[in-house]
N, C-alpha and C positions, 0 to 999 in steps of 0.2 A: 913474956906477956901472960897476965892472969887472968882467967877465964872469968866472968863474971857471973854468976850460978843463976840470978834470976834473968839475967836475958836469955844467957843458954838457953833454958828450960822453955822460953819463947818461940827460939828456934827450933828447937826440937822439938814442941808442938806442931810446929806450921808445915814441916818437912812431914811428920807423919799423919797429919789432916790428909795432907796431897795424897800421902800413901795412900789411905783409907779409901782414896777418892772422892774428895770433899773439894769444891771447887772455890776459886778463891776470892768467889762472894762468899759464900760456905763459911770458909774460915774467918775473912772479916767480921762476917757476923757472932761469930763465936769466940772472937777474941772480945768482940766488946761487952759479949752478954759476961763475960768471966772478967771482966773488971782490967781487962789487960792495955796499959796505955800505947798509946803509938811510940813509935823508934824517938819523938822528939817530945814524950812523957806528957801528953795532953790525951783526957779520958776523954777522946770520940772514938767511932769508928777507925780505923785503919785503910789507907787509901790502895788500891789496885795495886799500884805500882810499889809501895810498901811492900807487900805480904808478896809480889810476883819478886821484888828486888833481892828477899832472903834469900829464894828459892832458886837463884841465879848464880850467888854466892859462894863460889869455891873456896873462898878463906873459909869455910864453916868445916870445910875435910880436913884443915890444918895447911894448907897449902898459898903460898903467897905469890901474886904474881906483881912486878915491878917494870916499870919500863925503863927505859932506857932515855938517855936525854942525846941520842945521836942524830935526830933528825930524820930518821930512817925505819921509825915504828918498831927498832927491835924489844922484847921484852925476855924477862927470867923468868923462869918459877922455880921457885923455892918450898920442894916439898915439904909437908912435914916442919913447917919452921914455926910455926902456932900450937898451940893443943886445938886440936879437931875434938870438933863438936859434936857431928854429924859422920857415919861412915863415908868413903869413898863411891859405897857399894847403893846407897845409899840418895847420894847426890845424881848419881849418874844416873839411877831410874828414874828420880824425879823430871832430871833435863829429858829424857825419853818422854815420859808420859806428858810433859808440855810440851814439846815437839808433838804430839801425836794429836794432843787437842786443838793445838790451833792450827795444825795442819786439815782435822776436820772442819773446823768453824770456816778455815776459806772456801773449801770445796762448797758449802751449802749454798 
């Protein structure tokens, strides 16, 4: 599989907006002001679930997961089986720090 260099570079924007601390109106808005089209190549904004769906994304560490057609929900992962985009190190602060906001947003 060959990595596609300008979406990469999309991802790897959105991943490190979140680092910054840039919320993911934040980034929607800042993807559109830089000219950046949505995942299905139409110049609007980028919807919620768009810019939340990257950031979910563990194929972006290189890592594949597959289910299984048993009946029984089992699934693989297959590390390492992509070129990773994004660190491991990387993903996994991100899954942190959206755990942590919307664990605030319900307490309110």
């Amino acid at each position: 599989m060959e990595i596609q260099e300008n979406q990469a570079k999309v991802v790897k924007e959105i991943f490190h907006l979140y680092m910054d601390g840039k919320s993911v109106d934040d980034i929607r808005e800042q993807l559109y002001e830089e000219g950046i089209f949505t995942p299905n190549g139409e110049k609007k904004k980028w919807s919620r679930g768009s810019v939340t769906g990257v950031l979910h994304q563990g194929k972006y560490t290189g890592d594949v997961t597959i289910s299984a057609s048993d009946n029984i929900g089992s699934q693989v992962v297959m590390t390492e089986a992509i070129p990773a985009i994004i660190s491991e190190d990387t993903f996994q602060k991100v899954q942190r720090k959206m755990e942590k906001r919307t664990r605030r947003k319900v307490k309110k």
